[in-house]
MDAnalysis code that builds the backbone (N, CA, C; Angstrom):
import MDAnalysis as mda
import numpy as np

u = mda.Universe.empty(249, n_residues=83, atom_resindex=np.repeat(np.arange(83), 3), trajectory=True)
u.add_TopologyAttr("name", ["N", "CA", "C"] * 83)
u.add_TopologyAttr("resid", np.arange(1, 84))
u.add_TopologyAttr("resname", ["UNK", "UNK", "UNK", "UNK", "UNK", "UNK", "UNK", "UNK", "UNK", "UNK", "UNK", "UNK", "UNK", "UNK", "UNK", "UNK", "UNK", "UNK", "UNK", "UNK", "UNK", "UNK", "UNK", "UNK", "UNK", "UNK", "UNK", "UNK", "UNK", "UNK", "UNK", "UNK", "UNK", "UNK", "UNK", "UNK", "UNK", "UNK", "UNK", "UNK", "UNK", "UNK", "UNK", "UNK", "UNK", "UNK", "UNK", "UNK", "UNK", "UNK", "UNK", "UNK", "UNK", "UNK", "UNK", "UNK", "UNK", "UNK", "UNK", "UNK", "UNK", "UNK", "UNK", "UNK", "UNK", "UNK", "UNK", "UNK", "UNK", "UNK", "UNK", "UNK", "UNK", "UNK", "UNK", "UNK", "UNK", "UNK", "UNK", "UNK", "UNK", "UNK", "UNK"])
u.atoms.positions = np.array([
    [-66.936, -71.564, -28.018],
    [-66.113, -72.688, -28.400],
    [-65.168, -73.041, -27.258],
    [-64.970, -74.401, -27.125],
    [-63.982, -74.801, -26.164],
    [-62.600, -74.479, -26.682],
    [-61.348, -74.566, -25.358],
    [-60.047, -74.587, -25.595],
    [-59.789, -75.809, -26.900],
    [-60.142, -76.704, -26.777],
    [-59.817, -78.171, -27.337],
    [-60.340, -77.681, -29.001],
    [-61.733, -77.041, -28.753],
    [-61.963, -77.291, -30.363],
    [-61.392, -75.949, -31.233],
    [-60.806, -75.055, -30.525],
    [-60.125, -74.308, -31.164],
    [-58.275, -74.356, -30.984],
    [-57.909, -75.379, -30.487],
    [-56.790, -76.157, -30.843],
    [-56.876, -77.151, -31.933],
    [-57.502, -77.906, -31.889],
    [-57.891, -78.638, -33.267],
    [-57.827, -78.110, -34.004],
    [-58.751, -77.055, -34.617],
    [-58.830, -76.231, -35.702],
    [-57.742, -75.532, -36.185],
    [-57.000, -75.042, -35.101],
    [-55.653, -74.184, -35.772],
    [-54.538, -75.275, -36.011],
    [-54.182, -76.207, -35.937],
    [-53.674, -77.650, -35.861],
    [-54.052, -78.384, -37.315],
    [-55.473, -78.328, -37.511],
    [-55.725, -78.666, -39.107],
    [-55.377, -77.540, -39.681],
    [-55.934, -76.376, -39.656],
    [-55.353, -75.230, -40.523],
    [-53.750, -75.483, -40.813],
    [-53.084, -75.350, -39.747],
    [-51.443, -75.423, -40.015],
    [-51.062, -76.575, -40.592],
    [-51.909, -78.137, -40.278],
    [-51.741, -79.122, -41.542],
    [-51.850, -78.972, -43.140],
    [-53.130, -77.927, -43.096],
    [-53.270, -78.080, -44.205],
    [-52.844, -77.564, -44.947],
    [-52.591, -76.118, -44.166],
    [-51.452, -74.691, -44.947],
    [-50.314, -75.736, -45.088],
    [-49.955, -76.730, -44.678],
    [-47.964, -77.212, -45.214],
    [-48.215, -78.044, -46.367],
    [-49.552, -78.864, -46.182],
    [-49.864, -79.606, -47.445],
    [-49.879, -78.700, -48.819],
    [-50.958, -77.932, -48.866],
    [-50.604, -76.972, -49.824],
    [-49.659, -76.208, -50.121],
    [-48.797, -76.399, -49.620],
    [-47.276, -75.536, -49.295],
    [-45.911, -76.669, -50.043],
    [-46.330, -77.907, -49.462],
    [-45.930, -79.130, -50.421],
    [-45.932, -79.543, -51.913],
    [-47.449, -78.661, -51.898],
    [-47.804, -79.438, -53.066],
    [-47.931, -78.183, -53.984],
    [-47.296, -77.111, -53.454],
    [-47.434, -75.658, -54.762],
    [-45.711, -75.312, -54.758],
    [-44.654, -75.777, -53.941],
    [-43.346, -75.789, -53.746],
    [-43.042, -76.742, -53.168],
    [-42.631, -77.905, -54.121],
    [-42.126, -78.998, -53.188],
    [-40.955, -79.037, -52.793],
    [-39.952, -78.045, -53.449],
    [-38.424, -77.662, -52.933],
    [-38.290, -76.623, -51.980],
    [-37.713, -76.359, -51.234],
    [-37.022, -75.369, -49.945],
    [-35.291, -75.197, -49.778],
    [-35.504, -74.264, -49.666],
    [-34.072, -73.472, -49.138],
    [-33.475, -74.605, -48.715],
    [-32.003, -74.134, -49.113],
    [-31.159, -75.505, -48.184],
    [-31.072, -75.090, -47.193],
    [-31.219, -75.675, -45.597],
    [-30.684, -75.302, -44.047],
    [-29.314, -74.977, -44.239],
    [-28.377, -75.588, -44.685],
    [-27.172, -75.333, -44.544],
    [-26.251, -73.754, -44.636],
    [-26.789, -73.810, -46.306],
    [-26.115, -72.960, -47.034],
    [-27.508, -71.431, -47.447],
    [-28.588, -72.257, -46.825],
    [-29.351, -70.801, -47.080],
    [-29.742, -70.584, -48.488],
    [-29.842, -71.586, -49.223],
    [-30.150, -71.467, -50.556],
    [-29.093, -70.944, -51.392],
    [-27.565, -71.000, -50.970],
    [-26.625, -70.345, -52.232],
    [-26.158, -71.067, -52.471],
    [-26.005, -72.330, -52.251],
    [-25.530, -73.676, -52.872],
    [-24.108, -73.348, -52.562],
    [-23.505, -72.567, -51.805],
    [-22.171, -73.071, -50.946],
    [-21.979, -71.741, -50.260],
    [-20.975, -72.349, -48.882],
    [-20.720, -71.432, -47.936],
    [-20.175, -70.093, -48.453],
    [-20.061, -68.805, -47.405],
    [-19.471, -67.525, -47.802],
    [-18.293, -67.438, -46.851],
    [-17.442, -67.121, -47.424],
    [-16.288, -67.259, -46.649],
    [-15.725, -65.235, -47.301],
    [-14.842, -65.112, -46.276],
    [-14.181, -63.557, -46.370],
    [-12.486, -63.356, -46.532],
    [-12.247, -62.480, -47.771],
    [-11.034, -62.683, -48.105],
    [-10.262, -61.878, -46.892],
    [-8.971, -61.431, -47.221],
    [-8.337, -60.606, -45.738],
    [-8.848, -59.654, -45.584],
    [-9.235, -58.905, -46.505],
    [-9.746, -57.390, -46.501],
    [-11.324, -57.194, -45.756],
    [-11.845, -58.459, -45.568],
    [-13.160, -58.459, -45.326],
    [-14.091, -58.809, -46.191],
    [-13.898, -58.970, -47.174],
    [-14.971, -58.536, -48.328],
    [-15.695, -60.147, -48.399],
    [-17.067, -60.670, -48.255],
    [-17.407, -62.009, -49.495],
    [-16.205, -62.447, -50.399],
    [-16.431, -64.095, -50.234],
    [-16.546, -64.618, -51.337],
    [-16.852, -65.643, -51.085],
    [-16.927, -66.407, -52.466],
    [-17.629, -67.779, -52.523],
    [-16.717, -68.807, -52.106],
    [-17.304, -69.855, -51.180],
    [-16.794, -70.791, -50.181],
    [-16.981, -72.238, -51.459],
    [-16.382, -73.503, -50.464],
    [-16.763, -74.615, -51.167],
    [-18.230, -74.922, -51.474],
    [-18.765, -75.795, -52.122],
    [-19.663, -76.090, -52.518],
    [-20.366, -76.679, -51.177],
    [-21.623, -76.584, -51.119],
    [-22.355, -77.384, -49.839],
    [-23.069, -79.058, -50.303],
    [-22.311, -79.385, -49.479],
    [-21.987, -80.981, -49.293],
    [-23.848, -81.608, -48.760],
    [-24.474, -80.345, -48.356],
    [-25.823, -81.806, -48.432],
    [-27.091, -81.231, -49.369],
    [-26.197, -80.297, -50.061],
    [-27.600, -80.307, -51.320],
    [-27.070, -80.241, -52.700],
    [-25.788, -80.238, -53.056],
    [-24.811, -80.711, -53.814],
    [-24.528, -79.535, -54.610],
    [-24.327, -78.346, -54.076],
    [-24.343, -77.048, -54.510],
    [-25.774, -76.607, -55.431],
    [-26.868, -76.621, -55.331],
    [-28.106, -76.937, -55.804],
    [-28.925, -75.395, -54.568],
    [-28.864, -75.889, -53.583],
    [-29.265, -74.374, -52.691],
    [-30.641, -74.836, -52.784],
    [-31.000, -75.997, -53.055],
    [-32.573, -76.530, -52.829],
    [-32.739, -77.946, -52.005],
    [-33.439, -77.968, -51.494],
    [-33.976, -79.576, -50.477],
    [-34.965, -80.021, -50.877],
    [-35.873, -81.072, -50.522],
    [-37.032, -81.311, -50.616],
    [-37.857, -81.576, -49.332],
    [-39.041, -80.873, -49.094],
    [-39.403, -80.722, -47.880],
    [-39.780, -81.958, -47.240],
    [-39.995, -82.160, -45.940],
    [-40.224, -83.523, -45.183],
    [-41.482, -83.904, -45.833],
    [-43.137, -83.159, -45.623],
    [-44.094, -83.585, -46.905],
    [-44.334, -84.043, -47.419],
    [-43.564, -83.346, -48.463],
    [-43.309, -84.274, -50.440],
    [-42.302, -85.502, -49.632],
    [-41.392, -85.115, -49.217],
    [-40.512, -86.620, -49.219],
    [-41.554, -87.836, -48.955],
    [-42.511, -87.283, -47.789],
    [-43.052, -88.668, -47.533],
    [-44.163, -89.163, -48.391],
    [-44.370, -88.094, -48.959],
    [-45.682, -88.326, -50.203],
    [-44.966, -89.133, -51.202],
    [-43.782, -89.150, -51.489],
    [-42.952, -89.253, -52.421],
    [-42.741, -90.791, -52.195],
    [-42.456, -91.128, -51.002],
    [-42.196, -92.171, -50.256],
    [-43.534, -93.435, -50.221],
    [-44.653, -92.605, -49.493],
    [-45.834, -93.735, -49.845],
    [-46.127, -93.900, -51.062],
    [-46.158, -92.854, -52.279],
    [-46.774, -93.261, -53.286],
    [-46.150, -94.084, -53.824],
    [-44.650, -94.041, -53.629],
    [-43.860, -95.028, -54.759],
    [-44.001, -96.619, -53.789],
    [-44.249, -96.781, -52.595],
    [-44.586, -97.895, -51.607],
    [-45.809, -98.434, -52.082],
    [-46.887, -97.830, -52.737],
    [-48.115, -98.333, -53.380],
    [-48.138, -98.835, -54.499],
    [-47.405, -98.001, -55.383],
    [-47.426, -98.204, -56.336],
    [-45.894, -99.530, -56.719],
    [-45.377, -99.706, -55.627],
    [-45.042, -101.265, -55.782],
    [-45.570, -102.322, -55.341],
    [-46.261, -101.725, -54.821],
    [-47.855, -103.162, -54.001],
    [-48.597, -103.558, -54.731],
    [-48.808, -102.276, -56.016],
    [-50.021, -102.779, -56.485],
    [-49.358, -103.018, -57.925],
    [-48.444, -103.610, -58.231],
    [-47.866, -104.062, -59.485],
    [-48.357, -106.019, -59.380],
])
């Protein structure tokens, strides 16, 4: 096999592993907060505790992946075309 056709191949594989990855979990960890739906902040002693709420997943600790968003995005774009 050539360089090229075994770049391709691992290129669809990794497409297709995110599609199915989309479409069996369409939510993900928040970047921000790491999935705890707000920052950790430390009292004097050192110890945890719970920070304000995180401002871009609305204390929720879930996103929706780029994927689904755009799946989310064309289908509802079609399905106003074809009304």
């Amino acid at each position: 096999m050539t360089p090229a056709l075994i770049a391709i191949a691992c290129l669809l594989a990794v497409t297709f592993g995110y599609v199915a990855r989309c479409m069996a979990s369409p939510f993900g960890d928040c970047r921000k907060c790491h999935g705890l739906g707000h920052a950790l902040k430390t009292d004097r002693k050192g110890q945890p505790k719970r920070g304000k709420d995180c401002r871009r997943c609305h204390a929720t600790g879930k996103r929706i992946r780029v994927g689904r968003w755009l799946y989310n995005r064309a289908s509802r774009t079609y399905r106003a075309g074809t009304r």
